[in-house]
Every structure is written in structure tokens, then in C-alpha cells.
Phi, psi and omega in degrees: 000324177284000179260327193286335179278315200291286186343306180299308219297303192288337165244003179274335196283283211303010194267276208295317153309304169296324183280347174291311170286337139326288125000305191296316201278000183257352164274001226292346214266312190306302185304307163320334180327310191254025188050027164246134176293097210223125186216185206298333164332309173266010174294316194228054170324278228279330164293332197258014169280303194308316197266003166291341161329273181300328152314305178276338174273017124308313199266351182262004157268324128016273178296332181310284187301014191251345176266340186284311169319300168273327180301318159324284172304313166290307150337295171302322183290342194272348193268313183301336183272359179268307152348311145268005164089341161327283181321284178336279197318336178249003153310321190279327183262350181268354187333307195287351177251353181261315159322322185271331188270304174281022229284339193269020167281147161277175189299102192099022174302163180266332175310324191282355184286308193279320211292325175313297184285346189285323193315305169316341181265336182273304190272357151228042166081011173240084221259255267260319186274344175288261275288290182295326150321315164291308148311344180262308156315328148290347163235044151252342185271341161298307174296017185235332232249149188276303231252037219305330199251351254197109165276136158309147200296329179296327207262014176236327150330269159348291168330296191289310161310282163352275204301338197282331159079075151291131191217097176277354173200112198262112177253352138340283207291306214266348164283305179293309167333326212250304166305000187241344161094025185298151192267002177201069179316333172242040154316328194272006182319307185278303182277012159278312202303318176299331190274339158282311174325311092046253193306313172313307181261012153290325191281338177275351151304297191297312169280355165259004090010285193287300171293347164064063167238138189281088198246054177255349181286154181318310170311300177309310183284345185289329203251319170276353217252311170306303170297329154322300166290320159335282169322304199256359150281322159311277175348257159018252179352277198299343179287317168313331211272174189292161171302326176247040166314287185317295178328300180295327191278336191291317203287308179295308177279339159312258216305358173231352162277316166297350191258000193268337171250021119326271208294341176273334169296324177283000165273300198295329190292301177335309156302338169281342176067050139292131189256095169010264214311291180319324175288337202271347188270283174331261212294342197274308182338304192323306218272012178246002168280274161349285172332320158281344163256024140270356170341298200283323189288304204285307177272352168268351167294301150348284191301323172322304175276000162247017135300300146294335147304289029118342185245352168110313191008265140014287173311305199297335184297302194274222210004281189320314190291329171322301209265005216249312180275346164293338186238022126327314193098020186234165208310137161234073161268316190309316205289336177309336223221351171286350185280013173275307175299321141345301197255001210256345171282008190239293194219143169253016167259328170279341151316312172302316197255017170264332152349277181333276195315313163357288217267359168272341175292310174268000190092187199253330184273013208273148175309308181295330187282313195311288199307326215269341175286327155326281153350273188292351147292337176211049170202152222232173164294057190300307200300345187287304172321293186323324202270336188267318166292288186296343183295308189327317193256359175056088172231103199299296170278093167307307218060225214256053169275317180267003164293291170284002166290294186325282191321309181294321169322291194275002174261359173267347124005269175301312159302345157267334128319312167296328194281300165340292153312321178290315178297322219280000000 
């Protein structure tokens, strides 16, 4: 139901906007009088909404087949690692922190396998190999789920960990940085790994809360209390090491632990006298299926939110807030930098180029271009996941899933301004 209001929502606002800026630009000689602006732009709102339609349903076929594609390959690789027993085996050492996490999963489930890797696949910046980890894991927790239309208290976990997007190594942001002529691309390394960090165990709070999981028991504090000290002995490390240190070690190591669990699943299936291709065939089918029952999910979300950008909205939000923390009084550096934060739970592609735009209107070193990588680093697509995980498994009723997505977003937001100011 809560997907069906976002849904409403995003053309009854861009509607009632467009229609304003319409209305305004034919009054524009009156309004101005009264400090409001109105110029041929907004004459024509409502064309570049329509044709904004037609754009984004391009572009989300687009995106489908680019998904179908890595989803194809990652799948047949995740069937060959089921294969070689690898998946079970790492179900089995995470069981005792997951039963507790999952509780209505059973025990020795297969869902803790996949589950695994999309978080690893999340947390070293590798959006193209989580995506398919993730879909698969949602629908082995759908074979657990009562309710086929109804999401389950795991798969709304799930979700939300997923979006706050804990990220130890963001080689995207740091790659546009570096393409933008930043003079240190991996300033923003350490206040994304904090502001994610952050947004995570703000939603596993907020959803175990709601689930009533207890996360005081040892296993829980043994297993989060580790990932802490992780989390602040890299930070440690990499703050030692040269400035362009980080950058390097982001890239060679994401990208070369993945591909080392490529060639290990395909050693081990080998060692098992399993036959490779044919399993990798089998399982690659899934992700051209898949690719296709999300289609319908993936465009009507999509267009939505580019009707509503497409309606000026967006600008009137960041004006409202502009003006809002000015006659608070209080600093408006941050605001410069916000429609990246804004835009990156709705589309991540318009996050990337309000980035781009970002850091060429204030530069790539400005306090505003830094924050705004922040930004984009520690904040997740949540309505693209939702509409694309649950579209996958046809699960009509999110419940409070974009409720604790959102909440983890905007409190890892707020922790990135703070964090921001502290690093500047």
C-alpha cells in the first residue's frame, strides 16, 4: 500500500506544481512584485514533463537489459557456488548471527547464502554483482513467506540493511571525483564508510524495534561490536597510509576479492566433478526471467519519479529548506549539495549527475562538490530496490519497508553533514 501512495503521490505533487508554474508564468509581471519568479521554463512544465515519460520509459528498458545481462552471469556463478557447496558452508558459519537476525527463517536456509554476498557485494561497491545476490535471496526468503503477496518481517530486513548500503569502499564516488579534477578523490572515503555505517545500524535498529528482536543477546553484540572494530581499525589504517592510497587499495581489492570468488567457486565445482557450464547455464536462465518479471515494477517507478523531477519539484524542496535553515540562522553550505541527497533514493543515476552538476557549479575541491560525494556514497536508491526486489517476487504489500528505508536514508543524510563539517 505504501508503494501505491509513493506512486500517487509523485504525479498528484508533480501535477499541482506544474500547474502552479504554469498559472505563475502567466501572472509572472504581478508575482514578481511580491519576490516570485516565473520565466519561459515554466511556460513549458508541463511538455517536458510528458516528454520526460517517454524518455525514462527508454531509459528503464535500458537499464532492464543491462540487468538481465549481469544478472544472467551472476546467477549461473551463484548456482555454480551452490554447487560446490560453498554457498551451504557459508550459511553454516553465519547461521548463529542470522537465525537471530531472521528469526522466522529455518535453520541451515539457503536465503543466508545469497544473502551474504549481496551485503559483500554492497559493502565493496559492487552495485552490478549485489543486484543479482539480492534478487535471489529474495526469493529463496519468499519460499519461507506465508503471505506470497505480503512481505515478511526477513525480506523487509533484509530490504533495509540492503538500502542503508554500508559501503567500505566506494569506488564509484571516487572515480567521478577523480574525473572532475578533484585534488584528492578520496577525501570522501572515511565519511561515507562513517555515514553509512551509521544509516545501517540506524534501520536495524529501527526494524528490529518493529520485530521485536532482541539485539542484546551475545551473538548480536559479538557480531556487531566486531564489525565496529572493523569498521574504526580500517579508518585507523587507511588514515596512515598516502593520500592516494586509499583510491588504490578501493579498486584492487573490491575487484580482485570478486573475481577471486569467481575462479573459487569454479575450482571447487570442478573439485566436486561438477559440470561447470551446464550449471552456470542453468542458473544463468533465472536472471533472463527475472530481468522480465521486473519490467512492469522497474517503469512504472522510474517514470514516476522522473515526473515528478521533471516538474520542478525537487528545486521548490531545496528553496524550501534553503530558506528555511537561513532564517533559522543557521550555515547554508550544505544546501548547495543537497539535491544529490534528495535525488539518490529516487534514481541513481540522477544522483550521479546532480553530483557532476554539484561539483562543476561550486568545483570538485568546494566544501559543496566534497559533501555532495558524501552524499552519494552513503545514501542508497531505496524506491528503485523496492520496486525491482519485491517486483521480482510479485510482493504487492511493502509494509513499513520504505517507511525504514527512507528514516535510515535520512538519518545517514544527517550523519553526513555532520560528518562532513568535521572532515572539511
Amino acid at each position: 500500500m505504501v508503494l501505491n501512495y509513493i506512486f500517487i503521490g509523485f504525479f498528484v505533487i508533480a501535477f499541482v506544481v506544474a500547474l502552479v508554474r504554469t498559472i505563475g508564468y502567466f501572472f509572472r509581471d504581478q508575482l514578481e512584485a511580491i519576490g516570485l519568479v516565473f520565466d519561459e521554463s515554466d511556460l513549458y512544465v508541463f511538455r517536458d514533463m510528458v516528454q520526460s515519460t517517454f524518455d525514462m520509459a527508454d531509459t528503464s528498458i535500458a537499464i532492464v537489459l543491462t540487468l538481465i545481462g549481469v544478472m544472467t552471469f551472476w546467477l549461473g556463478i551463484l548456482r555454480v557456488g551452490e554447487k560446490a557447496g560453498v554457498i551451504a558452508w557459508l550459511s553454516k558459519k553465519i547461521e548463529p548471527f542470522f537465525i537471530r537476525l531472521f528469526p522466522e527463517i529455518p535453520r541451515n536456509h539457503n536465503a543466508h547464502g545469497a544473502i551474504m554476498m549481496n551485503f559483500a557485494a554492497n559493502m565493496l561497491g559492487l552495485d552490478n554483482a549485489a543486484t543479482p545476490f539480492g534478487i535471489k535471496a529474495m526469493e529463496q526468503l519468499q519460499d519461507a513467506n506465508t503471505n506470497k503477496k505480503t512481505a515478511s518481517n526477513a525480506q523487509i530486513m533484509f530490504l533495509v540493511l540492503n538500502t542503508s548500503g554500508l559501503t567500505l569502499i566506494p569506488v564509484s564516488v571516487m572515480a567521478l571525483r577523480a574525473a572532475e579534477g578533484a585534488s584528492t578523490p578520496t577525501d570522501v572515503f572515511l565519511p561515507i564508510l562513517l555515514a553509512t555505517y551509521f544509516a545501517t545500524i540506524t534501520g536495524l535498529i529501527f526494524v528490529s524495534i518493529r520485530q521485536r528482536i532482541n539485539l542484546f543477546n551475545k551473538t548480536m553484540l559479538l557480531v556487531l561490536g566486531g564489525l565496529t572494530i572493523f569498521v574504526l581499525a580500517l579508518v585507523t589504517w587507511l588514515t596512515q597510509m598516502p593520500d592516494n592510497f586509499a583510491e588504490k587499495f578501493s579498486v584492487v581489492s573490491g575487484n580482485l576479492i570478486l573475481f577471486c570468488v569467481i575462479v573459487g567457486f569454479i575450482l571447487l565445482a570442478l573439485k566436486r566433478k561438477v559440470d561447470v557450464y551446464q550449471t552456470f547455464i542453468d542458473g544463468a536462465k533465472e536472471g533472463f526471467n527475472v530481468g522480465v518479471k521486473i519490467i512492469p515494477y522497474l517503469v512504472g517507478m522510474l517514470i514516476s519519479i522522473a515526473v515528478f523531477r521533471a516538474s520542478g519539484t525537487l528545486d521548490w524542496i531545496i528553496g524550501g529548506i534553503e530558506f528555511l535553515v537561513s532564517w533559522f540562522g543557521f550555515n547554508t553550505d550544505f544546501v548547495g549539495a543537497l539535491p544529490t541527497a534528495v535525488m539518490k533514493p529516487l534514481s541513481g543515476s540522477g544522483a550521479r549527475a546532480m553530483m557532476v552538476e554539484t561539483m562543476s557549479n561550486y568545483g570538485s575541491d568546494s566544501f559543496q562538490g566534497f559533501l555532495a560525494g558524501v552524499f552519494q556514497g552513503s545514501t542508497e536508491t531505496t524506491f528503485y530496490t523496492i520496486a525491482v526486489y519485491y517486483g521480482a517476487i510479485n510482493v504487492t504489500r511493502t509494509r513499513y519497508t520504505a517507511t525504514a528505508g527512507l528514516f535510515a536514508d535520512f538519518m545517514g543524510i544527517v550523519a553526513a553533514i555532520i560528518i562532513a563539517y568535521i572532515f572539511w
